[in-house]
Every structure is written in structure tokens, then in C-alpha cells.
C-alpha positions, 0 to 999 in steps of 0.5 A: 659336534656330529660329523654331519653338522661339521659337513654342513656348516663346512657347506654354508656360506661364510659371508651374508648379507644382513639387513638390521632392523633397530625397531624403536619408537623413541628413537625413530621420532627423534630421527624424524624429528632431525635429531642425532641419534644414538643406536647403541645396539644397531652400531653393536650388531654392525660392528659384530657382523664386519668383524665376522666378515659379514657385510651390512646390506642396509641398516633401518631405524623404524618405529614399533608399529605393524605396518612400519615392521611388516614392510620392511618383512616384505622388503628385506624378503625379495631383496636379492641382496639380503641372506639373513635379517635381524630386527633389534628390539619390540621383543618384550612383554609392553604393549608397544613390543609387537616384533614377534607379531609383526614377524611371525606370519611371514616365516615359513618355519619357526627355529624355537631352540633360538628363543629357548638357548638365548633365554637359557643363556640369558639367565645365567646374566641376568637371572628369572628376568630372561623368561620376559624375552621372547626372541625368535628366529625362523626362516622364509624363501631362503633367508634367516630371520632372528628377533631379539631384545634391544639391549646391547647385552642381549645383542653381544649374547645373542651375535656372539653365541648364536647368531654368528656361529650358526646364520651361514648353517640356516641359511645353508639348510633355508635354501634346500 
């Protein structure tokens, strides 16, 4: 590691707030519906940020639907209380999985090595299927925003070699 990238991630913050996100259709309609439900990669992604010293300022299931994801987008964007946001989900190649869509436009800037290393790194687990993935993460007014795939092994990949180490360096840089 360079000596710069050592004095900046020495500057970032070492506790965010993050908001999660778990956008799934089947899930959000039996929440509706008054039913238990089960989040196996939403109580994933919290379990992982407490145990890094991260807190969780809010926690949403929503469905895959463009105004349902793009509210939350504007939401979560002039919160005072959120650095980073993950939205768990509607990242693959079905016609319903329009994450990256709903996202996109409200991002200043695009972070493409963060889809390139996790499908990288994806396919050492689980071979040519990585290139279906099309996580992304970017950044707009000061805060970090990451896309990635509802499994829970996509997630444990995605917190453990990306995401936890490198969150409080975006938004270290997000904010200048």
C-alpha cells in the first residue's frame, strides 16, 4: 500500500452510519402482508457493520420498483444521519432487478473498480456466473453508496473484502 493511501485511510472515519436497503419484491409483499420475515442478507449486512464498530442508522425492506428505491435514494441523500448506504439486491440481469437504474442517475461519481474486484472476486467462488452481477458503488454529496447482489455470500464477499475496508476512505474523499 502506497504511503498516501495509508495517510488517508489513517484520516477517514472509522465509524459510519449506514442505511441498508434489502430491495426485494417477494419479501416486502409478505411484510405487507403481516407475515414473519426472513432477511438473511439484511441481518448479514447489520451483523457485519456492528461488528466493524459501524452503527445502522436505519434498516428498510422495499420492493423492486423505481419509485419505492429512488425515494429511498432521496431520502437516505439529505439525511444528516447517514455516510454510506447499501441496497442489498435487484442487482441481477431479470427484468424486475432495476437497482442499478433506479441508482444511478443520483450518483455523482461512478466507483467502477468496486463491480470490476467483486465480480473478480466473485468468480474465484463461483466461476463465469460472476459476470451476471452488476454491483456498483459511487458517491453523491458526501456519501457512499454501494449496490450489490442479494445472496448472503455475495454480501460477506462484498462487506468482508470491499466494503469494510475501504467505506471510511470514500467517504474520506466523498467529502472534500
Amino acid at each position: 500500500m502506497s504511503e498516501s493511501t495509508k495517510e488517508h485511510k489513517a484520516e477517514a472515519p472509522k465509524k459510519l452510519r449506514f442505511a441498508v436497503f434489502t430491495v426485494s419484491t417477494s419479501r416486502y409483499q409478505q411484510q405487507k402482508k403481516g407475515e414473519t420475515v426472513k432477511d438473511v442478507s439484511g441481518d448479514l449486512i447489520e451483523s457485519l457493520l456492528k461488528d466493524a464498530g459501524h452503527t445502522v442508522s436505519f434498516r428498510k425492506l422495499i420492493s423492486d420498483d423505481r419509485v419505492m428505491i429512488e425515494k429511498s435514494m432521496r431520502d437516505v441523500l439529505a439525511s444528516a444521519d447517514v455516510d454510506a448506504v447499501a441496497f442489498c439486491g435487484g442487482t441481477g440481469i431479470a427484468t424486475s432487478d432495476i437497482t442499478i437504474e433506479a441508482v444511478s442517475p443520483f450518483l455523482e461519481k461512478v466507483l467502477p473498480g468496486f463491480g470490476e474486484i467483486f465480480r473478480r472476486l466473485s468468480y474465484d467462488e463461483i466461476g463465469s456466473a460472476a459476470l451476471m452481477s452488476r454491483a456498483v458503488a459511487g458517491v453523491a454529496k458526501g456519501k457512499a453508496f454501494f449496490c450489490l447482489p442479494g445472496s448472503s455470500d455475495a454480501v460477506r464477499l462484498c462487506f468482508e473484502k470491499l466494503i469494510l475496508p475501504e467505506a471510511g476512505h470514500v467517504v474520506k474523499h466523498a467529502r472534500e
